[in-house]
C-alpha positions in Angstrom: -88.6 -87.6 -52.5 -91.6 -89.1 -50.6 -92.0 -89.9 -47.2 -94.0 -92.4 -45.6 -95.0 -90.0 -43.3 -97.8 -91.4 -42.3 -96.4 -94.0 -40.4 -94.3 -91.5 -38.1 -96.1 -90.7 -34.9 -99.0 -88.4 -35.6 -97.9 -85.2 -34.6 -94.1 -85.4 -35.5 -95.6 -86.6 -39.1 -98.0 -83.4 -39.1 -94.9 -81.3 -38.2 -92.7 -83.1 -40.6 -95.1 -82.2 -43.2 -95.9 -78.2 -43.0 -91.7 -78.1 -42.4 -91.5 -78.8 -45.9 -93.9 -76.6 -46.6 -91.9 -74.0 -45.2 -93.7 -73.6 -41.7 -91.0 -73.6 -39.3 -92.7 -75.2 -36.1 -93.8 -73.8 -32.7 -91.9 -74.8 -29.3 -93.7 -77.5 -28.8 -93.5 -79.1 -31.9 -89.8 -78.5 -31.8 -90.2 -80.1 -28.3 -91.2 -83.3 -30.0 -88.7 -83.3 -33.0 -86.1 -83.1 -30.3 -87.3 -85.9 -28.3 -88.1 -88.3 -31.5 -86.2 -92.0 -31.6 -85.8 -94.5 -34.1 -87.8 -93.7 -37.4 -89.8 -90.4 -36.2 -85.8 -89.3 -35.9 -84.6 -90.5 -39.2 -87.9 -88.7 -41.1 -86.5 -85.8 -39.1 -83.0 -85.7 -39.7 -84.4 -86.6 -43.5 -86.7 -83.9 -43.6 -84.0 -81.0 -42.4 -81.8 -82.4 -45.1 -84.1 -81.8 -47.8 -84.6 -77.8 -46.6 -81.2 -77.5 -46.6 -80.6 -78.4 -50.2 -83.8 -76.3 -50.9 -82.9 -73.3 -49.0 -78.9 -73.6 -49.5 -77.9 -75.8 -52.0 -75.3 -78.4 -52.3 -72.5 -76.0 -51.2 -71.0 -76.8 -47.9 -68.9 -73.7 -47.1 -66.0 -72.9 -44.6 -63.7 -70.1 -43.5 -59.9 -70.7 -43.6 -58.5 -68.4 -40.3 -55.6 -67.7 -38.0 -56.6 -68.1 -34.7 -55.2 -65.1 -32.7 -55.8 -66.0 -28.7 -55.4 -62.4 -27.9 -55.7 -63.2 -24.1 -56.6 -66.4 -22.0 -57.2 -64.9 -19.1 -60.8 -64.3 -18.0 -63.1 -63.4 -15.3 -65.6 -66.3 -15.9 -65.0 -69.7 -14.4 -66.7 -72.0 -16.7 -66.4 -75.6 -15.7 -65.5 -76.6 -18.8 -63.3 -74.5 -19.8 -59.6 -75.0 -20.3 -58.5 -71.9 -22.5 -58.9 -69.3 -19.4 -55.7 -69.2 -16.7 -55.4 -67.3 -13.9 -53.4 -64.4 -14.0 -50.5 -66.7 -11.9 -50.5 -69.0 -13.9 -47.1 -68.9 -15.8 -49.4 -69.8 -19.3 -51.1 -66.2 -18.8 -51.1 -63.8 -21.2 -51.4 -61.1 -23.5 -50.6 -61.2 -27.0 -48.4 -58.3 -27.7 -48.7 -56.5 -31.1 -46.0 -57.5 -32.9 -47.2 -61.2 -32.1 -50.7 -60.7 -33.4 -49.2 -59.1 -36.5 -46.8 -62.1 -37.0 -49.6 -64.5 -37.1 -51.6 -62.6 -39.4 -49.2 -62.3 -41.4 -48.3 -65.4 -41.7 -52.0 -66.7 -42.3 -52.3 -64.5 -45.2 -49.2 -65.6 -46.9 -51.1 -69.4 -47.1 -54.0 -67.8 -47.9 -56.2 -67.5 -44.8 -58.9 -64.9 -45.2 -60.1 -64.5 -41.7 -58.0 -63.6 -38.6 -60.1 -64.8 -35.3 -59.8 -62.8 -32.5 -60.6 -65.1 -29.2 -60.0 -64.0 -26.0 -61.1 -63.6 -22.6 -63.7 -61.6 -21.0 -62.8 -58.3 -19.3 -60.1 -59.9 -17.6 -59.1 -56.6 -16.0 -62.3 -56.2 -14.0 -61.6 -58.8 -11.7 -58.1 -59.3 -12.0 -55.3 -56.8 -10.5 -52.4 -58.0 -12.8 -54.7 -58.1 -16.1 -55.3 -54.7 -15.7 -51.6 -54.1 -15.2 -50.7 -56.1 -18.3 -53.1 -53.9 -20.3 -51.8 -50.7 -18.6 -48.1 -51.3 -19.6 -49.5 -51.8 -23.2 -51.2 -48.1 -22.7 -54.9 -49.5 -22.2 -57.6 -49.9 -19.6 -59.7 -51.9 -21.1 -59.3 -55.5 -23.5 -62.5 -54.4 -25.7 -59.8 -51.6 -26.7 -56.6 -53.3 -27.1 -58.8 -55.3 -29.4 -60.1 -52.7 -31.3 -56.5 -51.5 -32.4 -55.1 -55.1 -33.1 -58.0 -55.5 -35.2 -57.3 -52.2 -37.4 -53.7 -53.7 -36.8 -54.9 -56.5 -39.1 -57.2 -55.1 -41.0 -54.7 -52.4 -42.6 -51.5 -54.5 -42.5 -52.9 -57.7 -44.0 -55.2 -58.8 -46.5 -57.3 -60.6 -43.6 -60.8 -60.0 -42.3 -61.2 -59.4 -38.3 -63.9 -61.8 -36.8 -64.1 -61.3 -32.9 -65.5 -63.0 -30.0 -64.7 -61.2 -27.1 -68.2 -61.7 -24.9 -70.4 -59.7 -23.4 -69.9 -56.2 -24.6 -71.7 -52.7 -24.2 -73.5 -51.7 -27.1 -71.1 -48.6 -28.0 -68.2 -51.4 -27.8 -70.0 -53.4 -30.5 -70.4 -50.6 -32.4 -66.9 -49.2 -32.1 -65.6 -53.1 -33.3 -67.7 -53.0 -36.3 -65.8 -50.7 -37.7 -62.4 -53.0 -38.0 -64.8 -56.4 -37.7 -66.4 -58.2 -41.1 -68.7 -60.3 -38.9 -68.8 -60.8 -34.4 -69.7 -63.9 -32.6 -71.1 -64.6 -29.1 -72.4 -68.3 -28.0 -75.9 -67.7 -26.2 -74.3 -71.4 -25.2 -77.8 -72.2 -23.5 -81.1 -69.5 -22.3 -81.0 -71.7 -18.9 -80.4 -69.7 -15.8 -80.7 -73.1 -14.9 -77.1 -74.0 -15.3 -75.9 -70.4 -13.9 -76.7 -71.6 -10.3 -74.8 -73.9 -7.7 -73.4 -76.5 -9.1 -74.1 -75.8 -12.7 -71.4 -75.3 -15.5 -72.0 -71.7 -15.4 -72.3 -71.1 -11.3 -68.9 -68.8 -11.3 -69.6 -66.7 -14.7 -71.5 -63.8 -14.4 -70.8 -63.7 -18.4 -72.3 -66.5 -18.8 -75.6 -64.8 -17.3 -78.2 -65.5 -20.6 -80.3 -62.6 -20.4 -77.0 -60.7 -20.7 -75.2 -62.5 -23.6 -79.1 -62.0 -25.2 -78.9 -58.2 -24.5 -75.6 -58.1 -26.6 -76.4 -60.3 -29.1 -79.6 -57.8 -29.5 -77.3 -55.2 -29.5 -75.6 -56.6 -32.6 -78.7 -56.6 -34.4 -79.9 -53.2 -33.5 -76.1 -52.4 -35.1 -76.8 -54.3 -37.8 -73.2 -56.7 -37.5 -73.4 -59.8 -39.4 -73.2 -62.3 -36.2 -72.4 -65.6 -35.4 -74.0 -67.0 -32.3 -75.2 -70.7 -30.7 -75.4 -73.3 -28.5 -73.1 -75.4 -26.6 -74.9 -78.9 -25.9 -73.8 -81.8 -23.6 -73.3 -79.4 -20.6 -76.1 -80.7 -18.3 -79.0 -78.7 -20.3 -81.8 -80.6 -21.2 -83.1 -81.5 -25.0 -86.1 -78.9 -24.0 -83.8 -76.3 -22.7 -81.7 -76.5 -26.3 -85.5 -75.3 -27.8 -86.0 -72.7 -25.9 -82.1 -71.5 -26.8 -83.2 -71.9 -30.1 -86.6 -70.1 -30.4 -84.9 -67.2 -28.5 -82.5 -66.7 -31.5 -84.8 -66.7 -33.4 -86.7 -64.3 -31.7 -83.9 -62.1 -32.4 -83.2 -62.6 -35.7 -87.0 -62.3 -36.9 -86.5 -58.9 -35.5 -83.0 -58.0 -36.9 -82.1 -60.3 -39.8 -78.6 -60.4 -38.3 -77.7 -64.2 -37.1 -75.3 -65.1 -40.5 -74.8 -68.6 -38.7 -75.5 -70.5 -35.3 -73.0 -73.0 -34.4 -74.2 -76.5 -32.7 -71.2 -77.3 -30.7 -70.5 -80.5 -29.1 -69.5 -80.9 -25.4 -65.8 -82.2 -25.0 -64.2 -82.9 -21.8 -60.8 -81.0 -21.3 -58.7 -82.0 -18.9 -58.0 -80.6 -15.4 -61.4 -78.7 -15.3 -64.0 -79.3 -13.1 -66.3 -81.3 -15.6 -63.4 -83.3 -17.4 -65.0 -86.8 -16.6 -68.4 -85.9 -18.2 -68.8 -87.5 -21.1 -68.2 -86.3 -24.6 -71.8 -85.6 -26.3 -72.8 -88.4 -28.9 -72.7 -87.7 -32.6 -76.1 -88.8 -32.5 -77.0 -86.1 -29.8 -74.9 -83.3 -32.7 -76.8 -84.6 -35.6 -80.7 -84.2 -34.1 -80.0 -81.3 -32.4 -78.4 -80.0 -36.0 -81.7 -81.5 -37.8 -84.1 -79.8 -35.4 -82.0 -76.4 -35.9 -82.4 -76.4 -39.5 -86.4 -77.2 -39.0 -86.7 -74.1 -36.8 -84.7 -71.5 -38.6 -85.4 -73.5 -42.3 -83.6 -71.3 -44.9 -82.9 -68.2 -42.6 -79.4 -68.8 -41.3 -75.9 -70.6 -42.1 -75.8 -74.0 -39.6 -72.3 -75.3 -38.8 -70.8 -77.5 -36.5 -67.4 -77.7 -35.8 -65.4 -80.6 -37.5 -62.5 -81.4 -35.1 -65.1 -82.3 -32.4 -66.3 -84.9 -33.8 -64.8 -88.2 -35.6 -65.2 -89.4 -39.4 -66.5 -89.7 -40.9 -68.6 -87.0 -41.3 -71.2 -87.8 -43.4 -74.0 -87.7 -40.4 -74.0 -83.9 -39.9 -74.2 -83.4 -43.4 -77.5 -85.4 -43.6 -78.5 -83.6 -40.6 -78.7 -80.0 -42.3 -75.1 -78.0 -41.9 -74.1 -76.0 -45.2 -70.8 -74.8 -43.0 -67.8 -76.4 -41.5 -66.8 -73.0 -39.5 -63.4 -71.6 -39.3 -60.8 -74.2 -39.9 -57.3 -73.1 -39.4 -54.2 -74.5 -41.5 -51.6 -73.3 -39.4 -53.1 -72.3 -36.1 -54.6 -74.9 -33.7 -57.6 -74.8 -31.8 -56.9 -73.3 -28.6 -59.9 -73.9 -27.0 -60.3 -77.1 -27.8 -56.2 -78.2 -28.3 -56.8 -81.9 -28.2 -58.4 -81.5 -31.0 -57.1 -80.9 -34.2 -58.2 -79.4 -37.1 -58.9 -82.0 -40.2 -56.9 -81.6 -43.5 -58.7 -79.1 -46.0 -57.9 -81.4 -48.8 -59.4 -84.5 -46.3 -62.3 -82.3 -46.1 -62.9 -81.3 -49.5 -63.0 -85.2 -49.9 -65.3 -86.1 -47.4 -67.7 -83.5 -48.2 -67.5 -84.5 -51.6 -67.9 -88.1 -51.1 -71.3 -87.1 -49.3 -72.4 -85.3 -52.1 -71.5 -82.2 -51.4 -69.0 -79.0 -52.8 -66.6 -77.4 -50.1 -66.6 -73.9 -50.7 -64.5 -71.0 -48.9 -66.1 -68.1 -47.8 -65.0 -64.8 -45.8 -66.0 -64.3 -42.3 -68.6 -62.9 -43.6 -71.4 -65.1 -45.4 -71.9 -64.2 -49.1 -75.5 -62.8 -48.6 -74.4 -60.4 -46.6 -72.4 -58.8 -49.0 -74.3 -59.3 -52.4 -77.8 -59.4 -51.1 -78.2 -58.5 -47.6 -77.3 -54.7 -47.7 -76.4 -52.0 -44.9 -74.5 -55.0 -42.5 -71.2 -53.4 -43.1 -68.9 -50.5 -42.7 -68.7 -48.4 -45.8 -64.8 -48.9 -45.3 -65.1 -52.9 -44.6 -67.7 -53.3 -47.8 -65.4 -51.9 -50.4 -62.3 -53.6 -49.0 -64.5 -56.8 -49.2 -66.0 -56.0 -52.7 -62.8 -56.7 -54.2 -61.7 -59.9 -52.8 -65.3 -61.8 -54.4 -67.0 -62.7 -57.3 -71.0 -61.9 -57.8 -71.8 -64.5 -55.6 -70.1 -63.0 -53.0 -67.0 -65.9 -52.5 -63.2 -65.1 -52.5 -62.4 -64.5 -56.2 -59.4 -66.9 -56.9 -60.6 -69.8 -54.7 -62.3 -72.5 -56.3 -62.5 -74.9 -52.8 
């Protein structure tokens, strides 16, 4: 397909142009994709498309999970969060074992394949009656109550562990890799900006950037196929997404370990500090989705998450996704619970209606297990190898 690129501005049409050649632009080119209105943003939303079926195809993939909230309490304070509770809160809790296997168990008798673990940061280390809770379970930390419902899983079930529990020490990381196909941490935004007063971040020393960059380095140095991202609509700017971006990217140059970033969209919850900010636009998703896909071009998986926005959803196709994320069938979304997930068969339509094949995948991406090598446990890998085909996607799923 040709485009008039030549009647874009100047320097978005120059940028436009050596994109398709495969030249990922610099900051400040990305600067000006990101800021581009009108036609300079339909030749870029155009122009990320076409990498996408270059570089990935006309396979839109997806993971089909149990959500296992193994803990909403938390010592950050984000203010947009609604998952977290105080420990006095009568919704606190942990998740005893018995629980977490009843879920899994039931997700793998409708053929889920991935069992998320979300949870709370290191509750304990600010909160008395957290560490109680994990003490009467014999445990003084969450990272190692996690551990064990994750081996729980992995040995009891035919599911695959995926786990996001922030910021962790590197021998944490590599002690979870072990019972983990893939981790996940949201950078959410490189802005100390938004850690100081005021910001969405001022009460979550988690939330610090340079430290969820350390562990998402970590990852990499452990080689763990990783799933990382940004959160936009929070109060960061459009420049500020950039620099999140070109900082990942950093990273994964260096370590070839980011299997997908995630371009969430703000939503207000309710009875959290920021629950009258608005809800970000679809038209703030889809460039920021286009401008990701320019940056990283064929290097990573793109997704962003389905149940935060409305159908149809034909826009962040064209924008340069080939992933819907985890979508559960019989587990809502607890961090986002106004939101529900959307119908696989509804999904498998719409994608299809775009163009497009829904495809599910393991936690893990494909490469990672067919082409990619060393990213997983000896133990993980052949338990893996026999649930695909040599493309590296569940055997006996066709959707």
């Amino acid at each position: 397909m040709e485009l008039p690129l030549d009647r874009l501005n100047s320097e978005i049409g120059e940028t436009l142009s050596r994109a398709l050649e495969g030249k990922a632009p610099n900051k400040e080119e990305a600067y000006a994709l990101i800021n581009a209105r009108g036609k300079n943003l339909e030749a870029v939303t155009l122009v990320a498309s076409i990498i996408r079926n270059r570089e990935k195809g006309l396979r839109v993939s997806y993971s089909r999970k149990v959500f296992i909230p193994l803990t909403n309490m938390c010592r950050n304070r984000c203010g947009y969060c609604g998952f977290r509770k105080d420990p006095t809160n009568p919704a606190a809790k942990i998740i005893l074992p018995d629980e977490v296997l009843k879920i899994a168990k039931l997700g793998d008798e409708v053929g889920c394949k991935e069992a998320l673990f979300m949870l709370g940061e290191r509750p304990e280390s600010v909160h008395p009656e957290a560490g109680a809770r994990l003490r009467r379970l014999g445990y003084l930390a969450t990272v190692d109550y996690l551990r064990d419902m994750c081996e729980m899983v992995l040995n009891k079930t035919g599911l695959l562990p995926h786990s996001n529990p922030g910021i962790l020490a590197k021998m944490d990381l590599a002690s979870l890799k072990d019972v983990n196909a893939s981790m996940g941490l949201m950078l959410e935004n490189s802005s100390e900006r938004l850690c100081k007063k005021g910001g969405p971040h001022e009460h979550s020393p988690g939330k610090n950037p340079k430290s969820r960059l350390r562990t998402i380095e970590a990852a990499g140095e452990l080689k763990i196929p990783f799933t990382t991202g940004i959160l936009i609509g929070i109060g960061e700017t459009l420049e500020e997404r950039v620099d999140s971006l070109f900082k990942l990217r950093q990273l994964h140059n260096r370590y070839r370990h980011l299997q997908e970033l995630i371009i969430q969209n703000f939503q207000p919850q309710p009875l959290t500090p920021m629950e009258k900010v608005s809800e970000t636009k679809i038209i703030d998703t889809v460039r920021t989705v286009a401008v990701t896909r320019i940056i990283f071009q064929g290097e990573t998986n793109i997704q962003s998450p389905p149940n935060l926005i409305s159908e149809p959803y034909e826009p962040l196709l064209r924008a340069g996704i080939n992933d819907w994320g985890g979508i559960s069938n019989i587990t809502r979304d607890f961090v986002n619970p106004q939101a529900p997930w959307p119908e696989i068969e509804n999904l498998r339509k719409a994608t299809a209606k775009a163009g497009f094949q829904l495809k599910i995948r393991l936690p893990v991406y494909p490469e990672y297990i067919v082409r990619i090598r060393g990213y997983l446990s000896r133990t993980l890998e052949e338990k893996i190898r026999t649930q695909v085909d040599d493309e590296g996607y569940p055997r006996e799923e066709t959707t």
